[in-house]
C-alpha positions as CSV (number, residue, x, y, z in Angstrom):
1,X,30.3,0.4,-42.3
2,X,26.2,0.0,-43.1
3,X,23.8,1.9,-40.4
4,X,22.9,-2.2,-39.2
5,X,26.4,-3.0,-37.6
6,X,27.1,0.4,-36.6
7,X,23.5,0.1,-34.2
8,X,24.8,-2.6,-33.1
9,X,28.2,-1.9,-32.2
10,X,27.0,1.5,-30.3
11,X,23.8,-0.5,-28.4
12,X,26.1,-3.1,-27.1
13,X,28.5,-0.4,-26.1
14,X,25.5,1.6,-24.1
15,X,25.0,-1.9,-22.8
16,X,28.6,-2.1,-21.3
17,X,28.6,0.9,-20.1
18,X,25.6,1.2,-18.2
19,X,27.0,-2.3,-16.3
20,X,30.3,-0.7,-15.7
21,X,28.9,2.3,-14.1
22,X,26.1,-0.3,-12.3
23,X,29.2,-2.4,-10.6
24,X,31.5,0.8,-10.1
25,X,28.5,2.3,-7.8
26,X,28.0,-1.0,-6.4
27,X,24.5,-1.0,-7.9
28,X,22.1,-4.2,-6.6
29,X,19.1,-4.8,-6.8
30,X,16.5,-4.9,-4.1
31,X,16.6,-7.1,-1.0
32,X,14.2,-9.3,-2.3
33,X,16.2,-10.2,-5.6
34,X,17.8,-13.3,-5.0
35,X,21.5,-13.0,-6.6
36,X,20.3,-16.0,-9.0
37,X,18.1,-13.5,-11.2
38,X,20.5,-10.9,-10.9
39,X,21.3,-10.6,-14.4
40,X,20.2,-8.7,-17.5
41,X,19.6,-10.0,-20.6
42,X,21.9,-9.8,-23.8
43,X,21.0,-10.1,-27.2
44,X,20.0,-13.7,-28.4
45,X,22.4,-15.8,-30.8
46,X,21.3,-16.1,-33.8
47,X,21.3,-19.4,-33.0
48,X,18.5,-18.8,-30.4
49,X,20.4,-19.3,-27.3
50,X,19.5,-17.0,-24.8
51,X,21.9,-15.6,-22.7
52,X,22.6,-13.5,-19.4
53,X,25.1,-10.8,-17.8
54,X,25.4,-11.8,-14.3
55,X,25.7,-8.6,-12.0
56,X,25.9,-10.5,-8.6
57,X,28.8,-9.9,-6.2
58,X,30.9,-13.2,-6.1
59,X,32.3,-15.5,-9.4
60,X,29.7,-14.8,-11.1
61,X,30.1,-11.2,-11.4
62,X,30.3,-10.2,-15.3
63,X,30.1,-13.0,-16.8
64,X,28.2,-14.0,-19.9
65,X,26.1,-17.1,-18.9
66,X,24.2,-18.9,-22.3
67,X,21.8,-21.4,-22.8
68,X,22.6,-24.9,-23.5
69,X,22.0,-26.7,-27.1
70,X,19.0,-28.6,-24.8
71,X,17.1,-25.7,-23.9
72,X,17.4,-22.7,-25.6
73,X,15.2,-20.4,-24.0
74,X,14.0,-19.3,-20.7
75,X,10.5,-19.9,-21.7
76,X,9.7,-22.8,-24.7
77,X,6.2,-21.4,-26.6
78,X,6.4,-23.4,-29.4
79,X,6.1,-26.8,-27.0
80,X,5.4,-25.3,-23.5
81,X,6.4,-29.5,-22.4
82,X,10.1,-28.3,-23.1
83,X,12.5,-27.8,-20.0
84,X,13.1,-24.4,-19.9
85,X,16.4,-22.5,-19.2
86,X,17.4,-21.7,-15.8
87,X,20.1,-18.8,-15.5
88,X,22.3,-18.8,-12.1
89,X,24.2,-15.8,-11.3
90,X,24.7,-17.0,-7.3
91,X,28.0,-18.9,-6.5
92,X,26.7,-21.8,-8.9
93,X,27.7,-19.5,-11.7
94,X,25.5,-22.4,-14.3
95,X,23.2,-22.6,-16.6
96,X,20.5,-26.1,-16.0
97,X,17.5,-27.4,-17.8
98,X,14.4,-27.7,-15.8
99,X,10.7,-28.5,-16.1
100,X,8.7,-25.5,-15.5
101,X,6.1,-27.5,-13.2
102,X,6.2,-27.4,-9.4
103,X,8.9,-30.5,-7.5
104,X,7.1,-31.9,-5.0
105,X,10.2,-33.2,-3.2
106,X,11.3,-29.7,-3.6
107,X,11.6,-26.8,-1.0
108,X,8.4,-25.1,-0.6
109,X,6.1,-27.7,-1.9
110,X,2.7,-28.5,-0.9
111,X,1.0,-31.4,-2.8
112,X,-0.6,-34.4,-2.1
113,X,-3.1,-35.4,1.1
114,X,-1.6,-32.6,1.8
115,X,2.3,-33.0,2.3
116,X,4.0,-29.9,2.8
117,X,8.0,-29.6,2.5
118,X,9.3,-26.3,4.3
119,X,11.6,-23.7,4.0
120,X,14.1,-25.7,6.0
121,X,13.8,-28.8,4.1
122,X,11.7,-30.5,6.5
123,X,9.0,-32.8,5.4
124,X,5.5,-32.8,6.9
125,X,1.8,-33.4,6.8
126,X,-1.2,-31.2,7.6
127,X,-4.9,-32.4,8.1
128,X,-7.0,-29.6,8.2
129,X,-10.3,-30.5,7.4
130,X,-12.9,-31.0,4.9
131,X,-14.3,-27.6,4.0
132,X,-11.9,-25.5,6.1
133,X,-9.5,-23.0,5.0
134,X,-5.9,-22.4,6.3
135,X,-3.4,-19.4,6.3
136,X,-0.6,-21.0,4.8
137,X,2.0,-18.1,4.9
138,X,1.0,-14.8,6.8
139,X,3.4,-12.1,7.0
140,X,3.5,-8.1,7.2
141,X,2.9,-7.6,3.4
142,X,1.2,-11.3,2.1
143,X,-1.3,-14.0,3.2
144,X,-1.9,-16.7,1.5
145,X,-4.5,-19.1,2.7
146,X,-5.6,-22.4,1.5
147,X,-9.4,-24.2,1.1
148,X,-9.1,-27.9,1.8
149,X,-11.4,-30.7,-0.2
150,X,-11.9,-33.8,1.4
151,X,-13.5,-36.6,2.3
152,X,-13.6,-39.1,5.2
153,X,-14.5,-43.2,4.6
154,X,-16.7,-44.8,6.8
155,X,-14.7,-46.1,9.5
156,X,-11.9,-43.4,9.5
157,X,-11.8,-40.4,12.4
158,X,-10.2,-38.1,10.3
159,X,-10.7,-36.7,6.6
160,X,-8.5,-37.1,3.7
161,X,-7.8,-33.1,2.3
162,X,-6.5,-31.7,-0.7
163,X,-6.0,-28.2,-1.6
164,X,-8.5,-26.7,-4.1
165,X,-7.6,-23.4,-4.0
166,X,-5.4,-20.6,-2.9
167,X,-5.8,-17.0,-2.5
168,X,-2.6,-15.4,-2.5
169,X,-3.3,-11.4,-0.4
170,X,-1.3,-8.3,-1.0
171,X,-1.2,-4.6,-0.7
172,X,-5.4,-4.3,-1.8
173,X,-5.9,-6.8,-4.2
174,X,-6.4,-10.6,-4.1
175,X,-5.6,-13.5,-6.6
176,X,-7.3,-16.7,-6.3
177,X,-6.2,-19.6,-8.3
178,X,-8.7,-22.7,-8.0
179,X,-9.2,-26.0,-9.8
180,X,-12.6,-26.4,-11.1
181,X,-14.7,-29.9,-9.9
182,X,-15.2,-32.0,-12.2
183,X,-17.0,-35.5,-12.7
184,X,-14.5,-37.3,-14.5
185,X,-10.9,-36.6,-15.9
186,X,-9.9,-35.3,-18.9
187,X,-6.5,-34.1,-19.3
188,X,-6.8,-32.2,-22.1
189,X,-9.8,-29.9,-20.7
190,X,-8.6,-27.1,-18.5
191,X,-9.2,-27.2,-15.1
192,X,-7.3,-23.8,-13.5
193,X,-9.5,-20.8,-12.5
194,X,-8.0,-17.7,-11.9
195,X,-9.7,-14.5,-10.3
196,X,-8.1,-11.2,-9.7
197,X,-9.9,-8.9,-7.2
198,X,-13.4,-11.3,-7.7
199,X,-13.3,-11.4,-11.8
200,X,-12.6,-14.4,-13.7
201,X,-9.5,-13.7,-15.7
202,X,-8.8,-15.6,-19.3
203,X,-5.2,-17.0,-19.5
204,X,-3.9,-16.9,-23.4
205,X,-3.1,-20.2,-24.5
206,X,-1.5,-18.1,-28.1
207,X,2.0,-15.9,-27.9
208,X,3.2,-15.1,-24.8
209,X,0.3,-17.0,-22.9
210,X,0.5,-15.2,-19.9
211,X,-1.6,-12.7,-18.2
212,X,-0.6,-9.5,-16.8
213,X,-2.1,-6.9,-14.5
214,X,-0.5,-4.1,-12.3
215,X,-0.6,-3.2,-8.3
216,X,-0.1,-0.5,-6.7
217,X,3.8,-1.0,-7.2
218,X,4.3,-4.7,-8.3
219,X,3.5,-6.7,-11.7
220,X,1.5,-10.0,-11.6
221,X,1.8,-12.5,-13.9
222,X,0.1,-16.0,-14.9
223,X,2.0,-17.8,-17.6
224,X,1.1,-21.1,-18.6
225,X,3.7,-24.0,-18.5
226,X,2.2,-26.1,-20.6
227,X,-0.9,-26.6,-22.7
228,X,-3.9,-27.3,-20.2
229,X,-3.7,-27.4,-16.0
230,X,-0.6,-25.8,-15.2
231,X,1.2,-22.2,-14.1
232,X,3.6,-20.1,-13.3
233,X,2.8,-17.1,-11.0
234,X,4.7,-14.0,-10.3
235,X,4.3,-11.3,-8.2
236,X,7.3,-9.0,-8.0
237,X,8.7,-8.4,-4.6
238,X,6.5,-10.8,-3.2
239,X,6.5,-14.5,-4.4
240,X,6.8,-17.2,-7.4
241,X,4.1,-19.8,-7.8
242,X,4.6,-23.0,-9.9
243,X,1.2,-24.3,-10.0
244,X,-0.3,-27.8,-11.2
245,X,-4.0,-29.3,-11.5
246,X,-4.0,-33.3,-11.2
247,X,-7.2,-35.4,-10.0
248,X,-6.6,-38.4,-7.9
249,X,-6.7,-41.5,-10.4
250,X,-8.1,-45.0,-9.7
251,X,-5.2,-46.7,-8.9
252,X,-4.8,-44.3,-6.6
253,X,-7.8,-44.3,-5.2
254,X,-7.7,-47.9,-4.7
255,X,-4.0,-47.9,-2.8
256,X,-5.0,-45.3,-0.5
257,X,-8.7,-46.5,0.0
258,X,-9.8,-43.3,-0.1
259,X,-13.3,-44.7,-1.5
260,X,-14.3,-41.5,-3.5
261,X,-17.1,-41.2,-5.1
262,X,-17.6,-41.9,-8.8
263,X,-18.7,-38.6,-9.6
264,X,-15.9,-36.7,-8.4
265,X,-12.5,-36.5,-9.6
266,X,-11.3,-34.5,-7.0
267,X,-9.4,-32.2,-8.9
268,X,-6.6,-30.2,-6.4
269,X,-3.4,-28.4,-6.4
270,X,0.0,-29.3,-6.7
271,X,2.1,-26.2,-5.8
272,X,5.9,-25.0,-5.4
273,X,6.7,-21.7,-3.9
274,X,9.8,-19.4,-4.1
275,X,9.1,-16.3,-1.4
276,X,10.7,-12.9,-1.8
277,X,11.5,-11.0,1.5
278,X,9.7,-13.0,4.1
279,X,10.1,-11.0,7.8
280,X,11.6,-13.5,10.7
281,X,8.3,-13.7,11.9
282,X,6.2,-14.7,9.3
283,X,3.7,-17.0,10.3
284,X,1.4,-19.9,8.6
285,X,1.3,-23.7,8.2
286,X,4.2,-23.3,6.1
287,X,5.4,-19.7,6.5
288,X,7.0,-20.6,9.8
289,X,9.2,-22.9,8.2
290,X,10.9,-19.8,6.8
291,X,11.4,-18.2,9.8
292,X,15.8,-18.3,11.2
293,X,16.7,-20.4,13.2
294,X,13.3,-22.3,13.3
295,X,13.2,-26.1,14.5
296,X,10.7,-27.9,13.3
297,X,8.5,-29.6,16.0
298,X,7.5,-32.6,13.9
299,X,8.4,-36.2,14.7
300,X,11.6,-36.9,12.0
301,X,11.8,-40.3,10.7
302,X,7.7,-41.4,10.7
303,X,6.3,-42.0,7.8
304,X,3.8,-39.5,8.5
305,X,5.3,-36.6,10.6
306,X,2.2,-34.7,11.7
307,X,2.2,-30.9,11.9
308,X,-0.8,-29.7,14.0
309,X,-2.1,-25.9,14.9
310,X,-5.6,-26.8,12.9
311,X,-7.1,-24.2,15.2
312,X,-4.5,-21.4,15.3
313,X,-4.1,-21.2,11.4
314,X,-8.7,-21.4,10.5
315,X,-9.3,-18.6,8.8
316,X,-13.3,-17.4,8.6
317,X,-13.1,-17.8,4.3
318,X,-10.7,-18.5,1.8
319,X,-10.5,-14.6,1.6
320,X,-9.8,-13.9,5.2
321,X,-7.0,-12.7,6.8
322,X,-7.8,-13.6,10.5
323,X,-6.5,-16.2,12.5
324,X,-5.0,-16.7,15.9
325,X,-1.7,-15.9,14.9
326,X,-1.9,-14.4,11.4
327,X,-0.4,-11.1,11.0
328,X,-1.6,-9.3,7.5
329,X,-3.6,-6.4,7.6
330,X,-5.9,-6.1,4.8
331,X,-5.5,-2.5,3.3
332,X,-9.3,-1.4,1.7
333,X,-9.4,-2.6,-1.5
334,X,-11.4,-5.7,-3.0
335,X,-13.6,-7.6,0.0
336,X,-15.0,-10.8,-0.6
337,X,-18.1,-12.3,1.2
């Protein structure tokens, strides 16, 4: 037998035993882990399907999960517009092909004027104001707050908002992605910024396109999803962001009357979130939604339910984490003015 099969044979027999000896323990991974990613990661076919060993308790448990003919890989480089592979070691047990770009109709979403749906799969809207910035989850060990764009028509008591940016705060650092303002559209410019603790970070659009840094015990990544104006962000333990820059276009501008100017595209965020380890009193516009047991106090079957709280979730900057009712402590680390 040549040295080539004979490494193989004896890695994929380290491989099988270091899962029987894993499951025999009754090794799991952290709380936070969802039993969807609890998996590792076989060797690829050589026909470049990518496939999992699912270690979750339940039907799942140790067995081989590949990648269909229609999406090959967890992450497409060669055409980042490819649906992506989607591994699910819960009680699903299957394998699905998905656009790596946040759902607006999905849980977690916040998009549009803004229209947030929640953790319990409630749909609602929150005003805010031109100018202002909101805590949008607040909990022991993250805040994330929000800066709202806007403008308000002659004629109209209230503004129209969109989310600009988001400053996602943990442990001592801070990461701020913001879509840049721009006159007019163009689709194929990039219009993300991304800051970690106050410096202007460079996402790779080559390779593995993604950016990396390390906290104190947690990785971050920013990977882009696709060529220009849209992200995926990770922070382990913590939360997943899937993160999209759109402007609002003249048809839409003229169906909504939101008579904005001609110099502004009113570039914003379109974001999906997926929360690790959330406390049952985590706070924030849409933090609460997570909480058990919670009932949402919104009026269901409008076609605007409202949520309000405008003045319990302000926040002093996009960098703050004060409010009424927020609950993160900033540890010393970066400050912003």
């Amino acid at each position: 037998m040549d040295k080539g099969k004979l490494g193989v044979i004896l890695t994929s027999l380290l491989v099988f035993i270091f899962i029987e000896v894993r499951v025999a323990f009754g090794a799991t991974k952290s709380p936070y882990d969802a039993a969807i990613t609890h998996y590792i990661m076989l060797r690829t076919l050589p026909s470049g399907h990518e496939r999992a060993f699912c270690l979750a308790r339940g039907s799942c448990l140790r067995k081989t999960l590949v990648c269909p003919d229609q999406c090959k890989v967890r992450k497409p480089k060669q055409n980042r517009k490819q649906k992506g592979c989607f591994l699910d070691c819960s009680s699903k047990c299957e394998v699905t092909c998905k656009w790596r770009r946040p759902n607006c109709n999905g849980y977690g979403s916040l998009c549009y004027d803004p229209r947030f749906i929640g953790g319990d799969g409630v749909m609602f809207y929150f005003h805010g104001e031109t100018g202002g910035n909101f805590a949008i989850v607040s909990d022991d060990n993250l805040q994330i707050n929000a800066h709202f764009i806007g403008t308000r028509p002659q004629g109209r008591t209230r503004d129209y908002t969109w989310v600009q940016a988001l400053s996602v705060m943990f442990d001592t650092h801070t990461l701020v992605i913001s879509a840049r303002r721009l006159s007019h559209w163009d689709a194929n410019v990039d219009a993300l910024i991304v800051t970690w603790d106050g410096e202007t970070v460079q996402i790779p659009t080559e390779g593995e396109a993604e950016w990396r840094a390390n906290g104190e015990d947690r990785e971050v990544a920013v990977e882009r999803t696709d060529d220009t104006n849209t992200i995926k962000v990770t922070v382990s333990k913590l939360l997943e962001l899937n993160i999209k820059v759109r402007p609002i276009e003249k048809e839409e501008n003229r169906i909504h009357n939101y008579q904005l100017p001609d110099n502004d595209a009113f570039a914003h965020l379109e974001t999906q979130f997926k929360f690790f380890n959330l406390t049952d009193d985590v706070e924030g516009v849409l933090g609460k939604t997570y909480r058990p047991n919670y009932v949402s106090p919104v009026k269901i079957g409008v076609p605007m339910p409202m949520m309000g709280g405008e003045d319990k979730y302000k926040t002093p900057s996009l960098f703050s984490p004060l409010c009424t009712v927020c609950r993160f402590q900033r540890e010393n680390g970066f400050q912003a003015i």
